[in-house]
C-alpha positions as CSV (number, residue, x, y, z in Angstrom):
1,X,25.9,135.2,5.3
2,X,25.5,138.2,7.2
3,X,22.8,139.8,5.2
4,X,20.9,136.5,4.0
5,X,18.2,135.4,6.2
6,X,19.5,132.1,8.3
7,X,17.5,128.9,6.7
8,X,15.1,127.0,9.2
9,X,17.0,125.4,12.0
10,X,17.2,124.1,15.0
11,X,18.8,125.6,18.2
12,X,21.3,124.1,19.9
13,X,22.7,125.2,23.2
14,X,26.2,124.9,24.6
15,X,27.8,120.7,23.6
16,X,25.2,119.3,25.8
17,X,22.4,120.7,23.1
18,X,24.1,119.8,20.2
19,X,24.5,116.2,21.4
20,X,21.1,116.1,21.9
21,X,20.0,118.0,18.6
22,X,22.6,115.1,16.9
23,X,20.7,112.3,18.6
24,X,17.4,113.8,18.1
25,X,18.2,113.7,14.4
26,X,19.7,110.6,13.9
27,X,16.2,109.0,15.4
28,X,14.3,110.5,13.1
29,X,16.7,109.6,10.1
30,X,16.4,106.3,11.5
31,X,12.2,106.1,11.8
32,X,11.9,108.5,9.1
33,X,13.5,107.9,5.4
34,X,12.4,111.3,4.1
35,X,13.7,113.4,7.1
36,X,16.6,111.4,6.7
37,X,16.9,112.2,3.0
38,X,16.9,116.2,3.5
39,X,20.1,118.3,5.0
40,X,18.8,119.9,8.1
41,X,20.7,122.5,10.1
42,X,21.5,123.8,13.4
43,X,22.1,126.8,15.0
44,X,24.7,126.2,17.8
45,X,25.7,129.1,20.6
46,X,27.4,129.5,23.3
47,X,27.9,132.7,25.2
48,X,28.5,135.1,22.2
49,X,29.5,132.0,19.8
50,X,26.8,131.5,17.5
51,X,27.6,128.8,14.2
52,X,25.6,127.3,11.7
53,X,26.2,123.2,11.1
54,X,24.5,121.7,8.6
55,X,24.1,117.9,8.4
56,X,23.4,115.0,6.3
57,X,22.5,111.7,7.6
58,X,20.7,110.2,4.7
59,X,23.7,107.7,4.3
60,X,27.1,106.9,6.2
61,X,29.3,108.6,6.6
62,X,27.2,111.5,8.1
63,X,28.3,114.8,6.4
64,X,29.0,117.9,8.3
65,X,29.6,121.2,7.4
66,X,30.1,124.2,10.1
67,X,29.9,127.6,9.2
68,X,30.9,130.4,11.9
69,X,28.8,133.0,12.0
70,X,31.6,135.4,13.6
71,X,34.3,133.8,10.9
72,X,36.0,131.7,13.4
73,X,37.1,128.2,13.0
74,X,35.5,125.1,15.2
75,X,36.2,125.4,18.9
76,X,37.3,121.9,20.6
77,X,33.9,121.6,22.1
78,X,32.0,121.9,18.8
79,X,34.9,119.2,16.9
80,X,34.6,116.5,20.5
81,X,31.5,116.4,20.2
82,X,30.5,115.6,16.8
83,X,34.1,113.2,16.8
84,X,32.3,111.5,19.5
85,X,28.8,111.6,17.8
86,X,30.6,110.2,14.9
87,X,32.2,107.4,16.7
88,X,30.0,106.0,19.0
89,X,26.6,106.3,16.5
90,X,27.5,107.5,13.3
91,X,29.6,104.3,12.4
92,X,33.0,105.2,12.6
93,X,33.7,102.6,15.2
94,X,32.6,100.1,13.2
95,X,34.8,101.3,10.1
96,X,38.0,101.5,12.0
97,X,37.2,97.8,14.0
98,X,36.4,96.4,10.9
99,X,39.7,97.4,8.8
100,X,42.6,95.2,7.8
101,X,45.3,94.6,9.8
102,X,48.7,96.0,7.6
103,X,51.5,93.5,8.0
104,X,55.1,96.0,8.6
105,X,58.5,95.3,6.7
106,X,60.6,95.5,9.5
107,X,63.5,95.1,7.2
């Protein structure tokens, strides 16, 4: 992607940003069924990190992809906060209460 023009996104700076970008999207997905329809990305840095993460909230689960612009894998930060995003407002709480309890063989 290094010689390709970035697509239009939005910036997000440091976790604190990108939680915000994340909630900032997922209000508009919610008042807004063709923003919500569309993939939108974001341009997250820190420091020298700079990676693209694209998202899809038109239906649950949200999609994510994450693309490092330096080739590097997700850092903690970047992999917390969307986990977190995920669980608390992207319905994965809900998935996990709402599953079966497995009965265990002890035999």
């Amino acid at each position: 992607m290094e010689n390709r023009q970035l697509p239009e996104y939005t910036l997000a700076e440091g976790p604190e940003g990108l939680d915000q970008v994340l909630n900032l999207f997922l209000q508009k997905s919610k008042s807004d069924p063709q923003f919500a329809a569309q993939e939108h990305y974001i341009l997250y840095q820190l420091n020298e990190q700079k990676s693209l993460i694209k998202t899809d909230m038109s239906q649950q689960p949200f999609l994510f992809w994450y693309y490092d612009l330096n080739g590097r894998p997700a850092t903690e930060a970047v992999k917390k906060v969307i986990a977190h995003f995920l669980w608390e407002k992207g319905g994965e709480k809900e998935r996990y209460l709402d599953m079966p309890v497995q009965e265990y063989d002890n035999g």
